[in-house]
PADREN-527385 format. One record per residue (C-alpha): residue number from 0; residue in one letter; x, y, z. Coordinates in steps of 0.001 Angstrom, whole numbers, plus 524288, in hexadecimal, padded with zeros to 5 digits. Layout:
N
nr=NUM rest=A u=X v=Y w=Z $
...
//
This chain:
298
nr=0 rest=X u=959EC v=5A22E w=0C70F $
nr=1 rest=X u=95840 v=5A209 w=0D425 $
nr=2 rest=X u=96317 v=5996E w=0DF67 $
nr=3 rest=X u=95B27 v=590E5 w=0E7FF $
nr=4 rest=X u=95C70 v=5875D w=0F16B $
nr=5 rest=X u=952A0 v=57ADD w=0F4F4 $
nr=6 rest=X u=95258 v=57313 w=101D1 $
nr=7 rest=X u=94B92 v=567A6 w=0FFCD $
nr=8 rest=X u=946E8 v=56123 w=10A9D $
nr=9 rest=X u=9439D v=552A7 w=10AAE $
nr=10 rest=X u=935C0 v=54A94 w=10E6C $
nr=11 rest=X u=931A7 v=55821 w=11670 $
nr=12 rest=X u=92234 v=558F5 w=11721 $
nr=13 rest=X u=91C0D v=564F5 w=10DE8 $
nr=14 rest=X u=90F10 v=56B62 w=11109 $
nr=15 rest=X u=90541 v=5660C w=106D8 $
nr=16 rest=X u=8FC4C v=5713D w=10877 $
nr=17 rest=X u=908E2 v=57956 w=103E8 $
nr=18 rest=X u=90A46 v=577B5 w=0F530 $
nr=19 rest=X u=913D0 v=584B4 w=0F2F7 $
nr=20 rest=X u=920A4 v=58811 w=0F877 $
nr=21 rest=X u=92190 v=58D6D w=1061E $
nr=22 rest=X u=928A0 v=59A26 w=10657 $
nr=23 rest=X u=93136 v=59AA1 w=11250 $
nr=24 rest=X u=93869 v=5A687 w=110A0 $
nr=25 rest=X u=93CF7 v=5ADB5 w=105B3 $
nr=26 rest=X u=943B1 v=5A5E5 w=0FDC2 $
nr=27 rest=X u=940E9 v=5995C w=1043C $
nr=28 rest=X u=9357E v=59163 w=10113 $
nr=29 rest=X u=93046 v=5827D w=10607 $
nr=30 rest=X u=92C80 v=57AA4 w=0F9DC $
nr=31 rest=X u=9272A v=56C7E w=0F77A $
nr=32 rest=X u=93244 v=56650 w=0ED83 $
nr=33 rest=X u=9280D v=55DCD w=0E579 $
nr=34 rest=X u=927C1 v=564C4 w=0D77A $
nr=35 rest=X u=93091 v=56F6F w=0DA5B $
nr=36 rest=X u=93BCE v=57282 w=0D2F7 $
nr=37 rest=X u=944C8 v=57002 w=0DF10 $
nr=38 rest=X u=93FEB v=5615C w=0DD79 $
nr=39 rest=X u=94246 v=560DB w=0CF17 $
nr=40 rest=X u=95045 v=5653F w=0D0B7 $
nr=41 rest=X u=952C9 v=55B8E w=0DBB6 $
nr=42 rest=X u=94E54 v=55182 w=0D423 $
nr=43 rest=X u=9560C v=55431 w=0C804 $
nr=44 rest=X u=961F0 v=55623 w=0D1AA $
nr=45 rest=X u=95DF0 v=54826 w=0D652 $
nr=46 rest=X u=95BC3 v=542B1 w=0C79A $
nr=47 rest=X u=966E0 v=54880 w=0C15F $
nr=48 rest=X u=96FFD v=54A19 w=0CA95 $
nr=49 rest=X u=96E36 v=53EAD w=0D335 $
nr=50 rest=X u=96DDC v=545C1 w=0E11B $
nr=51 rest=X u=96850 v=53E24 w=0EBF3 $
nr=52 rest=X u=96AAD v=53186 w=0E491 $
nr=53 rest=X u=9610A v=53649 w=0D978 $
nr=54 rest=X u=95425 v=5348A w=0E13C $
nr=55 rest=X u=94E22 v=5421A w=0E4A0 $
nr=56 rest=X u=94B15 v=54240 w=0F458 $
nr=57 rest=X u=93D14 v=5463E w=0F94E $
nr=58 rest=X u=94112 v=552E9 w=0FBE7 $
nr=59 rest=X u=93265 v=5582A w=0FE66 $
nr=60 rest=X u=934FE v=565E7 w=1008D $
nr=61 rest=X u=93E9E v=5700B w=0FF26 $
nr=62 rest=X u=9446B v=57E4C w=101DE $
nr=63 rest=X u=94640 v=587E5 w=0F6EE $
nr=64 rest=X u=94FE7 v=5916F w=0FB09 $
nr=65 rest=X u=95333 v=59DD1 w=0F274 $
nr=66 rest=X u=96170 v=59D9F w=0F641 $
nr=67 rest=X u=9656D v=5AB89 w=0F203 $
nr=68 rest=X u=95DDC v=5AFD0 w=0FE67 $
nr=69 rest=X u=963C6 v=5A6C0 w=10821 $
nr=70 rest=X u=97258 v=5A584 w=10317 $
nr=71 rest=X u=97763 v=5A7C2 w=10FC0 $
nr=72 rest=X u=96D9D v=59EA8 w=11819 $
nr=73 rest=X u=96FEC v=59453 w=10E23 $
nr=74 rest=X u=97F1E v=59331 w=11171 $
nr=75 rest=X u=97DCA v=588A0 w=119E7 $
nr=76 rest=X u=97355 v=57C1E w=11741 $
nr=77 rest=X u=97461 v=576A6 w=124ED $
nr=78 rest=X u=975EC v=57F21 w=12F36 $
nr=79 rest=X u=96709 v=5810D w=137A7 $
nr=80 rest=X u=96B1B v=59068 w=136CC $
nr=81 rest=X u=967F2 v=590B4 w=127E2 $
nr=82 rest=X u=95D62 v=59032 w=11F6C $
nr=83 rest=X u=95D8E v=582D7 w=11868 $
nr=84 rest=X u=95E4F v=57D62 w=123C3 $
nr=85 rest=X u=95441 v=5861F w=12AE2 $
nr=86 rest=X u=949E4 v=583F7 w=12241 $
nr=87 rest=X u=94ACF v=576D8 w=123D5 $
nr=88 rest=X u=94AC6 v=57761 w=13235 $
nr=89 rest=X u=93F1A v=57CC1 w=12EFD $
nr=90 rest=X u=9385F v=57193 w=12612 $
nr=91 rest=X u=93CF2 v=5677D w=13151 $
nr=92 rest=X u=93633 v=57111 w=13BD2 $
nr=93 rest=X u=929BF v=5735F w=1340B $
nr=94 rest=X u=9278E v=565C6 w=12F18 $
nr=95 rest=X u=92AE4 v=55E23 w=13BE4 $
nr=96 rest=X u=934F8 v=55515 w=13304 $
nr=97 rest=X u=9448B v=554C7 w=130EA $
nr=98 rest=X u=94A1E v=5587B w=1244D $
nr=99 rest=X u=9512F v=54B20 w=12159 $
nr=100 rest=X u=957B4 v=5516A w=112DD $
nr=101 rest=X u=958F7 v=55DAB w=10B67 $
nr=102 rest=X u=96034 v=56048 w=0FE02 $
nr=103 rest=X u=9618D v=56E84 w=0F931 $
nr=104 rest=X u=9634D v=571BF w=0EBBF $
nr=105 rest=X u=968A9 v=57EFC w=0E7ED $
nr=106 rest=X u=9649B v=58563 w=0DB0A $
nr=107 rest=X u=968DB v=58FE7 w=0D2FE $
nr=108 rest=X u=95D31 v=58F3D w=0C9EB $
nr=109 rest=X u=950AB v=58E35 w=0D022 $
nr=110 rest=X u=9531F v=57EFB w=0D171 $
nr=111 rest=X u=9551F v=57B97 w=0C3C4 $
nr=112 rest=X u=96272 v=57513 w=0C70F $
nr=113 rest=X u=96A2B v=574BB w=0D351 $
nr=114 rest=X u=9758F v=57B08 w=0D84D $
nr=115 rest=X u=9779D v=571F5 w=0E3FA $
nr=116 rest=X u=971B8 v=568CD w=0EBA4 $
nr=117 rest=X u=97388 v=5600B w=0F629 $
nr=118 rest=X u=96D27 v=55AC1 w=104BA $
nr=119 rest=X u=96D04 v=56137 w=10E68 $
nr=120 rest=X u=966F4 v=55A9A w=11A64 $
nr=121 rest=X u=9690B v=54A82 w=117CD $
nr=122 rest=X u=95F48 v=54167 w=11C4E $
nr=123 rest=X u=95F65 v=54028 w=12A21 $
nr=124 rest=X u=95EE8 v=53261 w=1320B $
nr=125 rest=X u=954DD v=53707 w=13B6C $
nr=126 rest=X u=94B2B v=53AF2 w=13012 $
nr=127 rest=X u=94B0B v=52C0D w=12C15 $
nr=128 rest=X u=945F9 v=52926 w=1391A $
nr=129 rest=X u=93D36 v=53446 w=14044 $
nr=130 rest=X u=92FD6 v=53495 w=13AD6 $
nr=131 rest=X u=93071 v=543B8 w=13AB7 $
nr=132 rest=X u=92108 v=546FD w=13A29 $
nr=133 rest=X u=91F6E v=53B6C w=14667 $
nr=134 rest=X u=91359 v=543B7 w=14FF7 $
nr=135 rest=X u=90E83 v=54ACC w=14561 $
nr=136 rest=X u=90265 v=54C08 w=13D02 $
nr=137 rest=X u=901F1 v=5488B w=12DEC $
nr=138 rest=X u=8FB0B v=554DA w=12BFB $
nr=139 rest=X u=90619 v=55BE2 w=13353 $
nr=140 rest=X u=9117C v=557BB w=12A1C $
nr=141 rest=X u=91029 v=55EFB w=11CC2 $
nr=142 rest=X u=90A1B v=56AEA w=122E0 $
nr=143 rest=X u=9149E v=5740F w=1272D $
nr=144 rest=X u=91A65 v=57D1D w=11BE0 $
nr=145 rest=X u=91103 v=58837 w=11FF1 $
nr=146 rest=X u=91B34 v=58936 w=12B02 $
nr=147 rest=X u=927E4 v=58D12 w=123FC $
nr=148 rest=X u=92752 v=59ADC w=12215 $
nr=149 rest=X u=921DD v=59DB4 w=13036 $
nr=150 rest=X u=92BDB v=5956F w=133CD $
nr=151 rest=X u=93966 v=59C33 w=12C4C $
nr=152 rest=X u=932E6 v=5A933 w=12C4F $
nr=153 rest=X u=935E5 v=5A836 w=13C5B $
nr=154 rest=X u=9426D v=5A050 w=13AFD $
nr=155 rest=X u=94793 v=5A716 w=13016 $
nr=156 rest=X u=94620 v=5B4DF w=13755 $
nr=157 rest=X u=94912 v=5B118 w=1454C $
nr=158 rest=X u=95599 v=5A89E w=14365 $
nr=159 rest=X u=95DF5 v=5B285 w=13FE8 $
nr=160 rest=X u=95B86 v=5B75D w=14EF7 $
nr=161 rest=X u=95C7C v=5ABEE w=1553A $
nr=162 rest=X u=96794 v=5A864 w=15D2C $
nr=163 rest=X u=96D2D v=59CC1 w=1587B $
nr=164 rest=X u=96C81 v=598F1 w=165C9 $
nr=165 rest=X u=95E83 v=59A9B w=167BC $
nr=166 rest=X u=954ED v=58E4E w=16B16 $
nr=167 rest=X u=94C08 v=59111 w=15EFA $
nr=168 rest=X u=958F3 v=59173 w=15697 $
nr=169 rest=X u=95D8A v=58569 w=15D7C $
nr=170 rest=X u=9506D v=57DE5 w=15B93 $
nr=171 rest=X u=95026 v=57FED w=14E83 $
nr=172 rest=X u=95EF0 v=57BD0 w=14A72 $
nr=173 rest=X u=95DC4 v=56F29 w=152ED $
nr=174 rest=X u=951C5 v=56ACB w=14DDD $
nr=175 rest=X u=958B9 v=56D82 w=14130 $
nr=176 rest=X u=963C6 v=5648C w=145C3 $
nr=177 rest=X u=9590F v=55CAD w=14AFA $
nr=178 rest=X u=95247 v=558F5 w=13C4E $
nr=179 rest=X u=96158 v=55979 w=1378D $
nr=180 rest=X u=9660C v=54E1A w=14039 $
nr=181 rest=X u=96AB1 v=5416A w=13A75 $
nr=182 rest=X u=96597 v=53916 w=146A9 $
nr=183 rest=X u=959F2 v=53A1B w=14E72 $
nr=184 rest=X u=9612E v=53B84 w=15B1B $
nr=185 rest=X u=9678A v=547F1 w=155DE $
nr=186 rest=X u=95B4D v=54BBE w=15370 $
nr=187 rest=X u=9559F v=549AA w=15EEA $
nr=188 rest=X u=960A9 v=55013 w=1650C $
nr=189 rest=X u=95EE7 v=55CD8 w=15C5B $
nr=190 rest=X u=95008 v=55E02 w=15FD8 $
nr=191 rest=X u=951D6 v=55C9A w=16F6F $
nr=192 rest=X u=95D2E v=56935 w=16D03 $
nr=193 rest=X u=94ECC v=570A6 w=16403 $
nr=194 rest=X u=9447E v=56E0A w=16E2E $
nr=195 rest=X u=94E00 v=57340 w=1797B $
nr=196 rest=X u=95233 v=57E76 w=1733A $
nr=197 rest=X u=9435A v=58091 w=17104 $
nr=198 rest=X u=93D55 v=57B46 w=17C0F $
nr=199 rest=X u=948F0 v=57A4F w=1873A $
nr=200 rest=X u=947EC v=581F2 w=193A3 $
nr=201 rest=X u=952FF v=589C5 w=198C3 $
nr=202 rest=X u=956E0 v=57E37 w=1A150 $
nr=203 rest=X u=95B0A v=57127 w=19E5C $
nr=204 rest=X u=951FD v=56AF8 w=1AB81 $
nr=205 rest=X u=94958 v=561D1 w=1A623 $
nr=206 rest=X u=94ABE v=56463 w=198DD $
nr=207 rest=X u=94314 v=55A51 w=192D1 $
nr=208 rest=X u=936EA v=55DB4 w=19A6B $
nr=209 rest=X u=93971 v=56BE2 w=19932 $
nr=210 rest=X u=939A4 v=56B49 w=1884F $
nr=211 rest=X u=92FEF v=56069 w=18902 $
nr=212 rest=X u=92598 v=56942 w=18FD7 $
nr=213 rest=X u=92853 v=574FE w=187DA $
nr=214 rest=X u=92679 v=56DD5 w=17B25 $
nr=215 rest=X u=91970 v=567E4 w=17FF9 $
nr=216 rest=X u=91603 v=5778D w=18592 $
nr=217 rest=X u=91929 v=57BB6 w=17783 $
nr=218 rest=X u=911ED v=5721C w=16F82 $
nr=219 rest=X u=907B2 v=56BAB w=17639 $
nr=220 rest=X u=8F9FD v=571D5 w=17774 $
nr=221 rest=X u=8F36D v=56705 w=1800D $
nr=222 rest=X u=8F927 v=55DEC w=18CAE $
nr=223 rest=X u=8FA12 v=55324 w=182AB $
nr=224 rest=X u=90244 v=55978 w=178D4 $
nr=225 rest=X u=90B3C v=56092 w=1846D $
nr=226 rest=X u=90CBA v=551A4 w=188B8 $
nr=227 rest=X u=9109B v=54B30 w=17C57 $
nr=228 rest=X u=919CB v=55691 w=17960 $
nr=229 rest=X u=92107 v=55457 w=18565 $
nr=230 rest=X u=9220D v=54759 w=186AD $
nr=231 rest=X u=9275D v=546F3 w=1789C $
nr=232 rest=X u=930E5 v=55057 w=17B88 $
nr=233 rest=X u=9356D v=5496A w=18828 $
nr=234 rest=X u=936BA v=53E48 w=180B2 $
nr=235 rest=X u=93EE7 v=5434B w=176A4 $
nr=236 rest=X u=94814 v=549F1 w=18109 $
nr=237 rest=X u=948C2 v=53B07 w=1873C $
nr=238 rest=X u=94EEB v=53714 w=17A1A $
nr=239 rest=X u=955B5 v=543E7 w=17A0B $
nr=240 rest=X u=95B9C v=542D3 w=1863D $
nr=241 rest=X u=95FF8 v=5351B w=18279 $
nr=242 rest=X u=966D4 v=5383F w=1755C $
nr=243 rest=X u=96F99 v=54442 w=17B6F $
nr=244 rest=X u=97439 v=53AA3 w=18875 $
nr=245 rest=X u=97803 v=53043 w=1807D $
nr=246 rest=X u=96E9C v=52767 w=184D1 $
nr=247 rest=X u=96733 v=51C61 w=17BF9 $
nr=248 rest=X u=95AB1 v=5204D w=1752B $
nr=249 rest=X u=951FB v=51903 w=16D10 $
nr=250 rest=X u=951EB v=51B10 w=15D7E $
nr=251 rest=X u=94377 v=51C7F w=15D9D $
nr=252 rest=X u=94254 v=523A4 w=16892 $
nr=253 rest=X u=94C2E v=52E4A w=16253 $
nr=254 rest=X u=94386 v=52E07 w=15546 $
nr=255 rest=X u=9381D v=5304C w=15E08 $
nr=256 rest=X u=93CA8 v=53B9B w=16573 $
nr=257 rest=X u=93F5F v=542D2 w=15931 $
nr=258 rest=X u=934F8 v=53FD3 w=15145 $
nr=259 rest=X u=92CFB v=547A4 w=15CC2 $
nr=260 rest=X u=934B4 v=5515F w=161CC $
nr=261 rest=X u=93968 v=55514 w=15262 $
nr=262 rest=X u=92C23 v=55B21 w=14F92 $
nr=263 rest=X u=92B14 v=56044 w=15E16 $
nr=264 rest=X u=93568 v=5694B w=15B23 $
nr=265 rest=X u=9322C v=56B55 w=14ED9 $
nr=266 rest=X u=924C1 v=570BE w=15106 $
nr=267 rest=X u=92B3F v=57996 w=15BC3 $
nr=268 rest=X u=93234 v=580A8 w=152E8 $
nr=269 rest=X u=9299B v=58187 w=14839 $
nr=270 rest=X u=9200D v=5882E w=153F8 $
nr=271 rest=X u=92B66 v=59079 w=1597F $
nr=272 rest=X u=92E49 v=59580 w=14B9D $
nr=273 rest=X u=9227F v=59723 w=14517 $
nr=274 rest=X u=91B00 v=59D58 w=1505F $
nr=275 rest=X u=920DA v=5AB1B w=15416 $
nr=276 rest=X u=91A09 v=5AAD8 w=1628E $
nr=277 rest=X u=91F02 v=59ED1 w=1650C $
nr=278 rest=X u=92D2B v=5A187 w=15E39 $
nr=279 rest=X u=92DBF v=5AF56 w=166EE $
nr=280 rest=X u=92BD8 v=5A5A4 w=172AF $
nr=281 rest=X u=936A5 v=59C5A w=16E29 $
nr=282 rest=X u=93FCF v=5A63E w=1695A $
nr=283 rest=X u=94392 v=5ADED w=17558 $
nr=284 rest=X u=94751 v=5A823 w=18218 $
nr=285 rest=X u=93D99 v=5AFAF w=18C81 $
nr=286 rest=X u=93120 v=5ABB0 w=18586 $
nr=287 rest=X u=935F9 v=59EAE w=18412 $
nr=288 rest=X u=939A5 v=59C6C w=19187 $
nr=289 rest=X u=92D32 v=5A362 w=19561 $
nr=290 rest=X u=9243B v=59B2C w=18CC1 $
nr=291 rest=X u=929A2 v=58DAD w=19362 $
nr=292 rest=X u=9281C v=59432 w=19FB2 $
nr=293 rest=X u=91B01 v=59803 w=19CB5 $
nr=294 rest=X u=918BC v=588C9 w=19735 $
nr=295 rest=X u=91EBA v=58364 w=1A4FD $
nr=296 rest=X u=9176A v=58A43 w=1AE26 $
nr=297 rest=X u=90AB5 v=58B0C w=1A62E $
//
């Protein structure tokens, strides 16, 4: 019998056209929970031993870890340096959408009975009210799991080498703390601190323009995209700028701003990490300053 570890991951979106497990690494694979064993378990769990009031959760997909390869990266459950949490940076970066719960359930046994269990990430106030796929297409949302491996096989390699310090290490444990906040002004907060540590020139002069026109440069392929992109970043830095000076913002205005600017940064890092030109470009400091040179005076 084999230990093992679940991470299920509630209401995330699964790629229909995917009906088997995704492999992410070895050890590590991306499965839908309907008919699996996991799901049996965690109902019984539910049934039998009354956890979370009795009444299974809608916990759509989930992580199946084989733990006696990751003992030591399984120490901590929280911490953005580890995996748990990692991979599910990872589901919140690929699937434009915050990870409002996750339960793990450890088993000695190949998930015939549990060892342990018990949440992880509680449900978050600002996933009741952001409409987390707001901008983008229904034919968009359940299409991402062909993603994943690109995706760790780069982050799993290259963190080990980052500095801790770095702005593609900073991006991605902010926008971690971003999806993690209870309130949507923390979040907000969290994804102004991601888009400047990807975006943000060496000086602080016009700052707001300056990240603004670099996200447009990055994403936008016509005038009209470049335009909407900024603008929707200038907006978001107007709420921004009001949260961290104290000053009075509108509720919807806040829900707004992250709704767009959640799946801005998002999609930056899924293209900075599952592109190795475009990672090379973002990963050391000369390229990067030359490519928003190059972008300015273009």
């Amino acid at each position: 019998m084999e230990s093992r570890l679940a991470v299920l991951l509630h209401l995330t979106p699964w790629d229909r056209e995917v009906s088997e497990a995704v492999r992410i690494s070895n050890g590590i694979e991306y499965r839908a929970t309907e008919g699996s064993c996991v799901w049996r378990l965690y109902e019984a769990l539910c049934l039998k031993q009354g956890i979370d009031e009795g009444d299974p959760f809608m916990f759509t997909t989930y992580f199946d870890i084989h733990t006696e390869e990751y003992q030591r990266e399984l120490l901590t459950l929280e911490s953005p340096y580890h995996l748990v949490p990692r991979l599910c940076n990872m589901i919140a970066l690929c699937s434009d959408r915050s990870i409002g719960m996750a339960r793990i359930i450890w088993s000695n046994d190949d998930y015939k009975t549990a060892k342990e269990t018990r949440i992880i990430f509680d449900y978050t106030f600002q996933s009741e009210q952001i409409t987390w796929h707001h901008g983008r297409l229904p034919s968009q949302e359940e299409r991402y799991s062909h993603l994943l491996e690109e995706y760790w096989s780069v982050e799993g390699r290259l963190w080990e080498e980052w500095s801790r310090l770095s702005r593609l290490a900073n991006a991605l444990i902010y926008f971690y703390y971003a999806w993690r906040a209870y309130h949507v002004q923390q979040a907000c907060i969290n994804l102004s601190i991601a888009l400047e540590s990807l975006f943000g020139p060496r000086s602080t002069t016009e700052l707001a323009h300056q990240i603004a026109f670099n996200v447009s440069k990055f994403f936008g392929k016509t005038r009209e995209e470049r335009e909407h992109l900024y603008s929707t970043v200038k907006r978001f830095y107007a709420v921004r700028s009001k949260l961290v000076h104290g000053e009075q913002a509108k509720e919807e205005k806040i829900i707004e701003a992250a709704e767009q600017t959640f799946p801005i940064c998002a999609a930056a890092l899924r293209t900075i990490l599952t592109r190795r030109e475009v990672f090379a470009q973002f990963s050391e400091k000369p390229k990067r300053e030359k490519l928003f040179s190059d972008w300015l005076f273009e």
